[in-house]
Every structure is written in structure tokens, then in C-alpha cells.
C-alpha positions as YAML, in Angstrom:
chain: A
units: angstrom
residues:
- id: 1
  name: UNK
  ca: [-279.93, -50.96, -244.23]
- id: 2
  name: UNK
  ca: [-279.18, -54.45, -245.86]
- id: 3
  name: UNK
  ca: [-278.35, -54.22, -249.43]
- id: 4
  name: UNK
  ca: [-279.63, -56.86, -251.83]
- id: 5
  name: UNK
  ca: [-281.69, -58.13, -248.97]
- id: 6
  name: UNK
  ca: [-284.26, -59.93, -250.85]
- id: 7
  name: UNK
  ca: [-281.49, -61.16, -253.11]
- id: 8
  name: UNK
  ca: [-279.78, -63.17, -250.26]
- id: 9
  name: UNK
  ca: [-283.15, -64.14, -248.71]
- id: 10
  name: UNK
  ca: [-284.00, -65.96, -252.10]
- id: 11
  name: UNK
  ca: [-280.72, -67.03, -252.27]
- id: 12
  name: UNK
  ca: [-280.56, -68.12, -248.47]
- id: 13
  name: UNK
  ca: [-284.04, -70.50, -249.07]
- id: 14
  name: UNK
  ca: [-282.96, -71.77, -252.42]
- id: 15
  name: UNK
  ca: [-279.74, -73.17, -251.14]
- id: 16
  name: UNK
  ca: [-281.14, -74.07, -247.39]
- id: 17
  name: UNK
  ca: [-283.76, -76.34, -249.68]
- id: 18
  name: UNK
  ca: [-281.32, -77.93, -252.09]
- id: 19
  name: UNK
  ca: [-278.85, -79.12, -249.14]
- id: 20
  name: UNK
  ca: [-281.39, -80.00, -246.69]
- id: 21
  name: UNK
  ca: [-280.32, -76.79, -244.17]
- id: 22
  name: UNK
  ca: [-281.29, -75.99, -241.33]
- id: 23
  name: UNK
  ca: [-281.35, -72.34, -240.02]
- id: 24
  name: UNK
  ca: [-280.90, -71.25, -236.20]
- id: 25
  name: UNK
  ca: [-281.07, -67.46, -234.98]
- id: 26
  name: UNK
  ca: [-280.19, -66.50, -231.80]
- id: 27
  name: UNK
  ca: [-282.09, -63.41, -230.53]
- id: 28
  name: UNK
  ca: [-279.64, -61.49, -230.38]
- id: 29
  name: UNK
  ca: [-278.81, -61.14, -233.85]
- id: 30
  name: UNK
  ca: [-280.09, -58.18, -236.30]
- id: 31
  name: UNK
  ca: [-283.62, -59.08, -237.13]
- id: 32
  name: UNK
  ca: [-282.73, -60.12, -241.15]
- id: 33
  name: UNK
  ca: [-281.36, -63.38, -239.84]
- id: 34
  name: UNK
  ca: [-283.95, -63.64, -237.33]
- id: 35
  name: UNK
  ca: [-286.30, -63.18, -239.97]
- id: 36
  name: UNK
  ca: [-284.85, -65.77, -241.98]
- id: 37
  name: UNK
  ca: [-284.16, -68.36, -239.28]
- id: 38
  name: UNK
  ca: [-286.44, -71.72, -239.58]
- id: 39
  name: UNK
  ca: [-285.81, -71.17, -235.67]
- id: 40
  name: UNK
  ca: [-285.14, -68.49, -232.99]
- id: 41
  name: UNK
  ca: [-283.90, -68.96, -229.43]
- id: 42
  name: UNK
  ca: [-281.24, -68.90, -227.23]
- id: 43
  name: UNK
  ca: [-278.47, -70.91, -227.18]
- id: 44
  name: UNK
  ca: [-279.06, -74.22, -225.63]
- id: 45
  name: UNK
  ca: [-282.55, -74.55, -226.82]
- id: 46
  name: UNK
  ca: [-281.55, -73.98, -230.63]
- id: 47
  name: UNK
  ca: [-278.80, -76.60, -230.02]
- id: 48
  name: UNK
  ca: [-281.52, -79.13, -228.76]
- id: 49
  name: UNK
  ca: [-283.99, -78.16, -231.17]
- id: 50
  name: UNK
  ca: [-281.50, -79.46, -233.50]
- id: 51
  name: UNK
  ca: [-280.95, -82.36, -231.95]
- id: 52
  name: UNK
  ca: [-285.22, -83.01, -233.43]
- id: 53
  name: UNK
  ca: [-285.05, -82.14, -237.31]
- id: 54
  name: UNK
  ca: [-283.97, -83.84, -239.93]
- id: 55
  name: UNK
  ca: [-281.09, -82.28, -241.86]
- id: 56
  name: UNK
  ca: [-278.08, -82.76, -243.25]
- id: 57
  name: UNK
  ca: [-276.71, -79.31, -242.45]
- id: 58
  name: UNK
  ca: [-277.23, -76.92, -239.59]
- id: 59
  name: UNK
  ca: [-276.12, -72.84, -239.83]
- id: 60
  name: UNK
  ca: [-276.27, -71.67, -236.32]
- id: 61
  name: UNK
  ca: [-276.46, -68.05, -236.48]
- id: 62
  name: UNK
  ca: [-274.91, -66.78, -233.29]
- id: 63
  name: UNK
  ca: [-271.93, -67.12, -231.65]
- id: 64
  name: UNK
  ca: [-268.90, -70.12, -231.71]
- id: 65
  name: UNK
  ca: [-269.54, -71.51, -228.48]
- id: 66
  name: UNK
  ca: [-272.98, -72.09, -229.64]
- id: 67
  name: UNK
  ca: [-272.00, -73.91, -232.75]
- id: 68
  name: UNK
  ca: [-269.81, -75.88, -230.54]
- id: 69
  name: UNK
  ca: [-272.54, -76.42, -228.12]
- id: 70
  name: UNK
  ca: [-275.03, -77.65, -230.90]
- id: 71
  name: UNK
  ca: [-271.89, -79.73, -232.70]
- id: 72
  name: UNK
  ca: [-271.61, -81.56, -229.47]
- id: 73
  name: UNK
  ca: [-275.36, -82.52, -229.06]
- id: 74
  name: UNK
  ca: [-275.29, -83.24, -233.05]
- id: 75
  name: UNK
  ca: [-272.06, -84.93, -233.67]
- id: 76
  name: UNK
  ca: [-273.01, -86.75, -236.62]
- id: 77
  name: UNK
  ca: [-274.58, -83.29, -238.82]
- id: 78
  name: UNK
  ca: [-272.36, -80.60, -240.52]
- id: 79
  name: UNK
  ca: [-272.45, -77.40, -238.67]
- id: 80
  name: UNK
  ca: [-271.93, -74.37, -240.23]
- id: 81
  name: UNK
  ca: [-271.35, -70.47, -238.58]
- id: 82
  name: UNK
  ca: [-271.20, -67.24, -240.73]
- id: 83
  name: UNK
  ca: [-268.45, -66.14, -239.61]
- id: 84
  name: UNK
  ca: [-265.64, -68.10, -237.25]
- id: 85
  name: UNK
  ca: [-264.41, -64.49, -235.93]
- id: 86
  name: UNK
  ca: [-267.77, -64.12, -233.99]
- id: 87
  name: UNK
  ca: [-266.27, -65.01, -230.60]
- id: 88
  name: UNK
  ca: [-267.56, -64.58, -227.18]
- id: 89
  name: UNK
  ca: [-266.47, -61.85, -224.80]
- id: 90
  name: UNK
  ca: [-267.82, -64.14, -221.60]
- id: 91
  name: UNK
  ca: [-266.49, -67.39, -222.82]
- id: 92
  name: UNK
  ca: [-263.16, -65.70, -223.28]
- id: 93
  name: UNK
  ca: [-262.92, -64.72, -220.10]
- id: 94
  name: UNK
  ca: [-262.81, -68.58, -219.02]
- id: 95
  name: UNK
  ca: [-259.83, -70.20, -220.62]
- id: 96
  name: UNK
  ca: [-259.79, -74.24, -220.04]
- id: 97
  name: UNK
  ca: [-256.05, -73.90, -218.62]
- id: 98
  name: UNK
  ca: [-257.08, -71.44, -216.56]
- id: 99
  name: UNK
  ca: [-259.99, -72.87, -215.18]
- id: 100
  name: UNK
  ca: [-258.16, -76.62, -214.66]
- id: 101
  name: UNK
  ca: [-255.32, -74.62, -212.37]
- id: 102
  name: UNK
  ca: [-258.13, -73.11, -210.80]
- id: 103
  name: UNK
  ca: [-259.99, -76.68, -210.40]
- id: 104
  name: UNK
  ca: [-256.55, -77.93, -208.84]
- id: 105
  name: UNK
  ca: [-256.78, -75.13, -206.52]
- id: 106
  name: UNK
  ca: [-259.70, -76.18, -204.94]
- id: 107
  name: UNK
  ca: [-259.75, -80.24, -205.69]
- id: 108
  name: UNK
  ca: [-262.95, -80.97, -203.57]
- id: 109
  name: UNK
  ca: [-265.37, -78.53, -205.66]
- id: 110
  name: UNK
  ca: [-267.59, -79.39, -207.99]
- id: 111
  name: UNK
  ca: [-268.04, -77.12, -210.93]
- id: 112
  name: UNK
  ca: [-270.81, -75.62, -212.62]
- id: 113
  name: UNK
  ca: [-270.10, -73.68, -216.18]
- id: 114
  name: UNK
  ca: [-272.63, -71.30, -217.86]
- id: 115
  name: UNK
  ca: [-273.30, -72.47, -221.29]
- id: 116
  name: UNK
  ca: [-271.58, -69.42, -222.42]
- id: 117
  name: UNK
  ca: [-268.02, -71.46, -222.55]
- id: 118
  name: UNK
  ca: [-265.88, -73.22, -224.76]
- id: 119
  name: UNK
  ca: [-266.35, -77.06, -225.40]
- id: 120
  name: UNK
  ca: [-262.80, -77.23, -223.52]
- id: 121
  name: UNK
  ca: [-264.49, -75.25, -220.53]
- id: 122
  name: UNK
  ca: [-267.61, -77.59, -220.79]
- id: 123
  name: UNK
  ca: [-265.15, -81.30, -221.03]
- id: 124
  name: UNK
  ca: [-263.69, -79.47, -217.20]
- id: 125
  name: UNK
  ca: [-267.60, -78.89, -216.13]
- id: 126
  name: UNK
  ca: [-269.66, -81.20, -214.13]
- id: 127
  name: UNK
  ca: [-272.78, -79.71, -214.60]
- id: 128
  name: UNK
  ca: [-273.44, -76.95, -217.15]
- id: 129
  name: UNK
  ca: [-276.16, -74.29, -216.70]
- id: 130
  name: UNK
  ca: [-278.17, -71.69, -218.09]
- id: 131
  name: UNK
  ca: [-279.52, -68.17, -216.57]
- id: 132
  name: UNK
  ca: [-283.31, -69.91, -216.87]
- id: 133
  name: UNK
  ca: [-282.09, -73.51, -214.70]
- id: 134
  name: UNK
  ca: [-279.11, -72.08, -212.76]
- id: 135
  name: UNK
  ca: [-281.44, -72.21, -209.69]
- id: 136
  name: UNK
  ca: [-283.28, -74.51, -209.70]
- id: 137
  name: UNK
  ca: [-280.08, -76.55, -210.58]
- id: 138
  name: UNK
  ca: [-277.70, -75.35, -207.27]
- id: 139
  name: UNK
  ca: [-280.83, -76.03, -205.16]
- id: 140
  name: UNK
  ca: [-280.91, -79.56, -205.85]
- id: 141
  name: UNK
  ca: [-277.58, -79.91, -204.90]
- id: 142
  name: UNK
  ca: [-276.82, -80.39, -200.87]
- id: 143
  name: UNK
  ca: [-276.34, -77.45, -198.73]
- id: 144
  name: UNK
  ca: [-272.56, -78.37, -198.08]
- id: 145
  name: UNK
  ca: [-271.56, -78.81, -201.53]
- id: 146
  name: UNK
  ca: [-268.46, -76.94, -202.53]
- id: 147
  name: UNK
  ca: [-269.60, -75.20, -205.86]
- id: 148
  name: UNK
  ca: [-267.12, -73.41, -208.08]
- id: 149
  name: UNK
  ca: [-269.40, -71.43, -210.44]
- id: 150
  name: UNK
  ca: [-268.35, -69.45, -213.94]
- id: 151
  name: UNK
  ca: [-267.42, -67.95, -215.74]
- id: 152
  name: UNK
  ca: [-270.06, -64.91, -215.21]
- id: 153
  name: UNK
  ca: [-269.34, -63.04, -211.91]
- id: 154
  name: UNK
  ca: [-272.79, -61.76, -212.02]
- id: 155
  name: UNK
  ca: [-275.05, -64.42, -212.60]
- id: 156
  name: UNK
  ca: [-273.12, -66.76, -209.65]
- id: 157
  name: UNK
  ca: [-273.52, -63.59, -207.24]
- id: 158
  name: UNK
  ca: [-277.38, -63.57, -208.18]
- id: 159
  name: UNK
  ca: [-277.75, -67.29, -207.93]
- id: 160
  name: UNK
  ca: [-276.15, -67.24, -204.52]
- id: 161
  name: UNK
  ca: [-278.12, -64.10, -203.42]
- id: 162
  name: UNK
  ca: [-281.22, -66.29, -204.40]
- id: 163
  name: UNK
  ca: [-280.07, -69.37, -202.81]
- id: 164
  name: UNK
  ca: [-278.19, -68.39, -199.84]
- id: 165
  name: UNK
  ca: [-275.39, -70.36, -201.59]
- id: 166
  name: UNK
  ca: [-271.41, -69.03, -201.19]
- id: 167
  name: UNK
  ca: [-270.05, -70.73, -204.36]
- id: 168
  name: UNK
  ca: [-266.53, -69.43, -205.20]
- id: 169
  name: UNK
  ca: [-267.10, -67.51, -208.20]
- id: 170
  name: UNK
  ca: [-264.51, -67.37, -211.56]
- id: 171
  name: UNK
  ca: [-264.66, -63.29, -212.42]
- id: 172
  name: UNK
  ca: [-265.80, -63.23, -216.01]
- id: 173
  name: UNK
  ca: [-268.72, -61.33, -217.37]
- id: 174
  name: UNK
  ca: [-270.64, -60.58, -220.88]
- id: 175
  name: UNK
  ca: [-269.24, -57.06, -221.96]
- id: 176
  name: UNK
  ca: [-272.57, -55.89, -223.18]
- id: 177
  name: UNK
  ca: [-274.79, -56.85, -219.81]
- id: 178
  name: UNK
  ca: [-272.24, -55.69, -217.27]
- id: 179
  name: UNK
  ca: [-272.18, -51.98, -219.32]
- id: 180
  name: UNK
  ca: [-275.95, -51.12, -218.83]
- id: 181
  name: UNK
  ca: [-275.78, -47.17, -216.93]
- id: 182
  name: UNK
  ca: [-277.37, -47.13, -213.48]
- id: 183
  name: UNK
  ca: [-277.97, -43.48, -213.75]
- id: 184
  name: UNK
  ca: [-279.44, -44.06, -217.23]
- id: 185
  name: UNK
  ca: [-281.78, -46.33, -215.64]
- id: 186
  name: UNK
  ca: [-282.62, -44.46, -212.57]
- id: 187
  name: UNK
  ca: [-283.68, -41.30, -215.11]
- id: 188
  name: UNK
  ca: [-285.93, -44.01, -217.49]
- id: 189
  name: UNK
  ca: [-287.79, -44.89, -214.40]
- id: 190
  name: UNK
  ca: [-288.52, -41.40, -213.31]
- id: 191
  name: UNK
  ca: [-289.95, -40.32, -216.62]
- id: 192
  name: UNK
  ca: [-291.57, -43.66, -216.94]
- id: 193
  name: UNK
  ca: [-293.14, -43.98, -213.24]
- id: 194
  name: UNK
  ca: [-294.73, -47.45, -212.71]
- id: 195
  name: UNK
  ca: [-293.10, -48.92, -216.05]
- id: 196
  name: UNK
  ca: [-291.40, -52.51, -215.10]
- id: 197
  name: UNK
  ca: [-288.04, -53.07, -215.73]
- id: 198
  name: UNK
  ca: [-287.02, -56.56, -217.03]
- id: 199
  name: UNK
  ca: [-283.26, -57.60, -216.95]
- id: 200
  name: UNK
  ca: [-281.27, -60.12, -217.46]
- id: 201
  name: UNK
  ca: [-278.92, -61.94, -214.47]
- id: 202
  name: UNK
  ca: [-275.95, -61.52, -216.57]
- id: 203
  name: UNK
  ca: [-276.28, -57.92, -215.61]
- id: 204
  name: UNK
  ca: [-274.55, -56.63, -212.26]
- id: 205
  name: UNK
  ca: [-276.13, -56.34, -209.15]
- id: 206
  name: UNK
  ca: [-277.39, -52.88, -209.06]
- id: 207
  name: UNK
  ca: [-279.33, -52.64, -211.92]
- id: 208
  name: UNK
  ca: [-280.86, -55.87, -210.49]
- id: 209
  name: UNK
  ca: [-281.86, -54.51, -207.38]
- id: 210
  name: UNK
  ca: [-284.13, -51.62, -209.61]
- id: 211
  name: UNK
  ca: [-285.27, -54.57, -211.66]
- id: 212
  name: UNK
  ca: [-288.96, -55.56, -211.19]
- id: 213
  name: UNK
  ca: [-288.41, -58.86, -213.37]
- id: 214
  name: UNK
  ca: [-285.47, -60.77, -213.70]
- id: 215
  name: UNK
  ca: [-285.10, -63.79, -216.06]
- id: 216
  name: UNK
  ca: [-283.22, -65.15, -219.12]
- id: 217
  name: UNK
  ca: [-283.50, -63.68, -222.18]
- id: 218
  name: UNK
  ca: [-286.56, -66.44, -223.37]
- id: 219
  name: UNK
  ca: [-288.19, -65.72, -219.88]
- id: 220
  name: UNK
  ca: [-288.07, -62.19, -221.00]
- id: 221
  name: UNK
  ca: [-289.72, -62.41, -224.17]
- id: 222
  name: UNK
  ca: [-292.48, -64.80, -222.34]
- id: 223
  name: UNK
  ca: [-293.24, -62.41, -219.50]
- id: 224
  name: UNK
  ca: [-293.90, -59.15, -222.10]
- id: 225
  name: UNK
  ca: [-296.38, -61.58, -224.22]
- id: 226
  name: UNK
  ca: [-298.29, -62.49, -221.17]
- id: 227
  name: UNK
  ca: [-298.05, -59.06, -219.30]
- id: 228
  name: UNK
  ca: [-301.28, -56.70, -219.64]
- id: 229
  name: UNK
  ca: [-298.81, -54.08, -219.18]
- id: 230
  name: UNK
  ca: [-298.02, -52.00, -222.67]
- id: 231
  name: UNK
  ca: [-294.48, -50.11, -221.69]
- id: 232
  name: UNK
  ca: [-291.63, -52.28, -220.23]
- id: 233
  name: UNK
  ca: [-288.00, -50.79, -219.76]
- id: 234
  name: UNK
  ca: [-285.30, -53.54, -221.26]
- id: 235
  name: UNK
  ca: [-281.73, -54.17, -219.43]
- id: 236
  name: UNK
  ca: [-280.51, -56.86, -221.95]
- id: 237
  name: UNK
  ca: [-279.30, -57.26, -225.62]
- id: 238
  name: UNK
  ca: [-281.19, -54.86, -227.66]
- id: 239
  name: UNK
  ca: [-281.59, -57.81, -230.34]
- id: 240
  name: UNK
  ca: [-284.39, -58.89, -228.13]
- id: 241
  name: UNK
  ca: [-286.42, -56.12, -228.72]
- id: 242
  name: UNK
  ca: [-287.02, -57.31, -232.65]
- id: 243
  name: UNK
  ca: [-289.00, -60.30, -231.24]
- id: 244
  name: UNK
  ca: [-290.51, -58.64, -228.71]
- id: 245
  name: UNK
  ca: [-291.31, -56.16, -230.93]
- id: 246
  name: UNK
  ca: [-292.81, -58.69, -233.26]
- id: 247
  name: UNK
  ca: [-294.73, -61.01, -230.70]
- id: 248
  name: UNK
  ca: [-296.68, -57.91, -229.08]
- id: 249
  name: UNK
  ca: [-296.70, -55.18, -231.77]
- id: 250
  name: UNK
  ca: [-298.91, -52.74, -229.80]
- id: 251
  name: UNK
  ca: [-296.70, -52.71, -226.61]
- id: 252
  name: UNK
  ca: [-293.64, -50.35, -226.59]
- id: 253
  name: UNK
  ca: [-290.19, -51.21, -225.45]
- id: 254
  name: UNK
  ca: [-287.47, -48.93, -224.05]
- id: 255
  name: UNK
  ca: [-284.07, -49.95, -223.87]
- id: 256
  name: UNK
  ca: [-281.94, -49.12, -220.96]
- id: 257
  name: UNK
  ca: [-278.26, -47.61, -222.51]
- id: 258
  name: UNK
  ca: [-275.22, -48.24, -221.83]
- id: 259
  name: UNK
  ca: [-272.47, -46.39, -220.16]
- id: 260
  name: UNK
  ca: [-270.18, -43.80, -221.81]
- id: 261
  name: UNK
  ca: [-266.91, -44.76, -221.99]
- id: 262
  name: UNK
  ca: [-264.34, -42.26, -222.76]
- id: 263
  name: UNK
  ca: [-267.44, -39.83, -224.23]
- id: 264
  name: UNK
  ca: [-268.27, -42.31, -226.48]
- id: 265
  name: UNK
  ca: [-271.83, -43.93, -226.10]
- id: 266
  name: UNK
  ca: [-274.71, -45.28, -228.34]
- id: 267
  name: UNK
  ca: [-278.59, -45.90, -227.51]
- id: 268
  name: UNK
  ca: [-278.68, -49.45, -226.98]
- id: 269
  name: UNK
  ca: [-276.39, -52.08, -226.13]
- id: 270
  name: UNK
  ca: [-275.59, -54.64, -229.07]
- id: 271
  name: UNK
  ca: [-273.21, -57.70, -229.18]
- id: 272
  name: UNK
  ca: [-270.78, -56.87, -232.15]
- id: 273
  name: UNK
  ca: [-269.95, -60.82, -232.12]
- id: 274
  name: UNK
  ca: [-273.58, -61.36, -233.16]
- id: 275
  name: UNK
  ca: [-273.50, -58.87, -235.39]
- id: 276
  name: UNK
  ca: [-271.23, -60.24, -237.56]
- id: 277
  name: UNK
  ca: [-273.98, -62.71, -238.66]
- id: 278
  name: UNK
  ca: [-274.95, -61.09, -241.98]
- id: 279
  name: UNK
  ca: [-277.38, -62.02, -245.12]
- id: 280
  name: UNK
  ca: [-274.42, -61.92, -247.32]
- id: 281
  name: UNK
  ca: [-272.45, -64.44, -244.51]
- id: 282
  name: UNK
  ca: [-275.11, -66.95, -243.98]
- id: 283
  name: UNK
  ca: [-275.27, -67.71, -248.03]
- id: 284
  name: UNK
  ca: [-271.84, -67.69, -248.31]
- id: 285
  name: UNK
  ca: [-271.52, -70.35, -245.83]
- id: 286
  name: UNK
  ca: [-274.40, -72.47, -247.23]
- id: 287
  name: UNK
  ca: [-272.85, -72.26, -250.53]
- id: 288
  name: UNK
  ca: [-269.18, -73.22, -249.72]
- id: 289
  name: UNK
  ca: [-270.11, -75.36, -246.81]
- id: 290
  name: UNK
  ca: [-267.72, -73.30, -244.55]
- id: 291
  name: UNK
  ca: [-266.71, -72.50, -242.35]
- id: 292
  name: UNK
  ca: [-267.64, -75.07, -240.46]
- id: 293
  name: UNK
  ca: [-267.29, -76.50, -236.74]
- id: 294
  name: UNK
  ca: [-265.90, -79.11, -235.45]
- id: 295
  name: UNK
  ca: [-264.93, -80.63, -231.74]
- id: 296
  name: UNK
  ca: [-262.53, -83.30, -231.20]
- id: 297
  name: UNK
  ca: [-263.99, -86.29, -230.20]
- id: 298
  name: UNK
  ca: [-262.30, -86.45, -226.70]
- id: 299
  name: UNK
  ca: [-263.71, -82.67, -225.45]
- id: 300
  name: UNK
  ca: [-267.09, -83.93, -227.35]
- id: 301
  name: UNK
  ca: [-267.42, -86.70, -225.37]
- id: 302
  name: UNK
  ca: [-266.14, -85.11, -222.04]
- id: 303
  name: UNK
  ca: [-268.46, -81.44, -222.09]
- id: 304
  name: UNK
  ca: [-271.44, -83.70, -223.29]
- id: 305
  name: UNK
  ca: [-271.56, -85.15, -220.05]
- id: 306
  name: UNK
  ca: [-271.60, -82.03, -218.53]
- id: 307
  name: UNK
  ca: [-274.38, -80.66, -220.20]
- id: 308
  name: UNK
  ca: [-276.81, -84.06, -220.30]
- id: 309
  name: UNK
  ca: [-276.14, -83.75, -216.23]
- id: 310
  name: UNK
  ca: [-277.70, -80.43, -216.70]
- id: 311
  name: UNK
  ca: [-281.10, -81.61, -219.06]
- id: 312
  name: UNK
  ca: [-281.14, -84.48, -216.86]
- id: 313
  name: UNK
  ca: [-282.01, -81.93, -213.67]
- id: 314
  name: UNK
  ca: [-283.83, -79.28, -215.42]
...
């Protein structure tokens, strides 16, 4: 339960009004912030939908690499993040040092970042991706291309199972997508026979291969609003299920659990980073302006290369 939650909201809208401030949710954070977000996404389309309005100030609610992310495409707007703490379990596993030894390893590859990566990562990438383009991105390349692809070990090994591809993948992954229980799965589709299962690539491969539906989170959300179906099993951030919840209220969603670990196990999965967006956060950082993002201009100018390559094949 949110204390003082209409408090903040007020508070939250007063302020956002007075400084000209713009507010981005991602979807996977708890469904206060989404419900106070002027927009919802993920990621990369928040950070170009604020490359289009017209504010002084932009709160991304989310994660750092995504303030980073919209920073670079907005260099000349303050942006603000609840809390600097809420890091990135994927774009950890993908330190720039790292990854440059790793590029000197193999000098003739070209390499291809998820946008779940640091602005370092993204100034080493040629061509950043998402889990909705990934594809359709590797196939324009040519055949013989030398690919190094990361940081998540999962969604190269399903882009090269769906291209035939044999990019040399970094071994990262998202701690909440590569924890969804097979057997928890296997039992949800036996006492839900004929229910589909959507997941999300950043999960590993065999809870793909008892996926009916595989997508990015957005392509997700799009395929339950079109569907005529009314149950659908979920193998991704249970934030989701808030807008999916909202978008088609008379359709039911069932989250696929995560593994026990050490007989400890919850429900759902949930991304404690994005948790740490609170009500009580997001006015605190519109009222002291903090804390706030920044990129030096050498990585801005390097990763956004990387990631205009990427809109420029999408």
C-alpha cells in the first residue's frame, strides 16, 4: 500500500507543471508511477518519445541505463531518476573494460549491444538493439559477418536460433527473466490446457520452446489487446501485467513464478531496481532537481552513433 498516495500525486502534478516536467514510466515499475507517468513504455521508445516534447525537465522512471539512454538522445534537457541506486542486473553484467578486451580479442567483429547497457558499453557498440528489432536488424547484415552480440546470453541464442546466425555471444542475462521455473510452467499449462503462453526473449531457451508467443515486452502488451483469447499465461516482468491489466480489463492474466532458491520463492517475478521508483522518490527529485544524469560528452557522442545506426535500420 502507498501511503500519502494522493498527497504525492498532487504534489507530483503541481511541481511537474511549475518546471515544465516531463514524466516517463517504464512498465515495469509498480503501477503508482505508471499511473502517474505522462508516458509508459519501454526503454528506447520513452527515450525517443522524449526526444518530441517540449520540456525543460525529464524524470525517467526506470532504470540508469535508461536515463543514460534518453540523456544521450536529449543532451541539451535535464534528466532526472528517482533514485541513482536503481541499477541494472543485465547491464552489469557487461562492463566497458571488459567488453573492449573482449573486442580486442576478436578485432574483425562487429558488435551489436542490447539497449540494456551502459553509455560506456553503447560508445564500444556499432549497432545497438532491442528484443523487438534484434532480427530484423542481424538479417540485414551479410551472412559472413562476424557478429559479437551482448550482453544477454539468451536473447543472442534466440536471435541466432531465428536467423541461423552463430554470433559469439558475451554471457550476461536479466536476473528476473532467466529465473522463470520450467516446472512451474509446465504445471500452469496443464491446469490451463489451450491457454497461450507469451514470453519474453530475455528468458532462456526452455521456457521458449513451451512459449506460443514470443516478443518484447510492448509486443506483449499489443498481442493480448488484439487477441480474442481471454486467459494468457505471462513469462516476463510481472509489472506488465498492470497495463495489461488496464488495456483489456475483462481478460485474465497468470504469471508464470519464479524458481525457489534456497526455499525461498514469491508469486511473481519483479525487478527490485524498478522498484525503487517510488511516489515519495519521483517528488523528491522534481523538487530538488536531483539526482540527476549526466554523460560525458565523449561516450555521448560515441554510443549515439551506435544507437542512430540502429533507428536508422529499424
Amino acid at each position: 500500500m502507498v501511503l500519502n498516495k494522493k498527497y504525492y500525486i498532487d504534489k507530483i502534478r503541481t511541481l511537474a507543471r511549475e518546471k515544465n516536467a516531463v514524466i516517463f514510466a517504464h512498465y515495469y515499475t509498480y503501477p503508482e508511477i505508471q499511473e502517474i507517468a505522462d508516458f509508459i513504455g519501454d526503454s528506447l521508445a520513452l527515450a525517443q518519445q522524449a526526444t518530441r516534447v517540449q520540456a525543460n525537465i525529464l524524470v525517467m522512471c526506470g532504470v540508469h541505463f535508461m536515463g543514460e539512454t534518453m540523456k544521450i538522445l536529449c543532451p541539451d534537457k535535464k534528466v532526472l531518476i528517482p533514485d541513482m541506486a536503481a541499477g541494472c542486473s543485465l547491464a552489469d553484467s557487461c562492463k566497458a573494460a571488459d567488453l573492449a578486451a573482449f573486442k580486442a580479442q576478436h578485432p574483425d567483429h562487429l558488435v551489436i549491444s542490447y539497449v540494456n547497457t551502459t553509455a560506456e558499453v553503447k560508445a564500444l557498440t556499432d549497432i545497438v538493439v532491442t528484443s523487438s528489432n534484434a532480427k530484423k536488424i542481424v538479417d540485414q547484415l551479410p551472412n559472413d559477418a562476424k557478429i559479437i552480440f551482448g550482453p544477454d546470453h539468451n536473447l543472442g541464442s534466440y536471435i541466432n536460433s531465428v536467423t541461423g546466425r552463430n554470433m559469439v555471444l558475451w554471457n550476461g542475462a536479466c536476473h528476473v527473466h532467466s529465473r522463470f521455473s520450467l516446472e512451474a510452467l509446465l504445471q500452469l499449462k496443464k491446469e490451463n490446457p489451450g491457454v497461450e503462453v507469451l514470453a519474453h526473449p530475455e528468458c532462456k531457451a526452455p521456457i521458449l520452446a513451451q512459449s506460443d508467443v514470443i516478443g518484447s515486452t510492448k509486443a506483449l502488451l499489443e498481442h493480448t489487446i488484439q487477441s480474442p483469447a481471454k486467459r494468457f499465461i505471462i513469462a516476463t516482468e510481472s509489472g506488465i501485467l498492470f497495463e495489461m491489466q488496464r488495456a483489456c480489463p475483462d481478460k485474465e492474466f497468470i504469471p508464470v513464478p519464479p524458481e525457489v532458491t534456497e526455499g525461498v520463492g514469491c508469486s511473481c517475478n519483479e525487478c527490485e531496481y524498478m522498484r525503487m521508483n517510488t511516489l515519495e522518490k519521483v517528488y523528491n527529485c522534481l523538487l530538488n532537481e536531483s539526482p540527476e544524469i549526466t554523460v560525458p560528452d565523449e561516450i555521448a557522442q560515441k554510443a549515439v552513433i551506435s544507437i542512430q545506426k540502429m533507428l536508422q535500420m529499424s
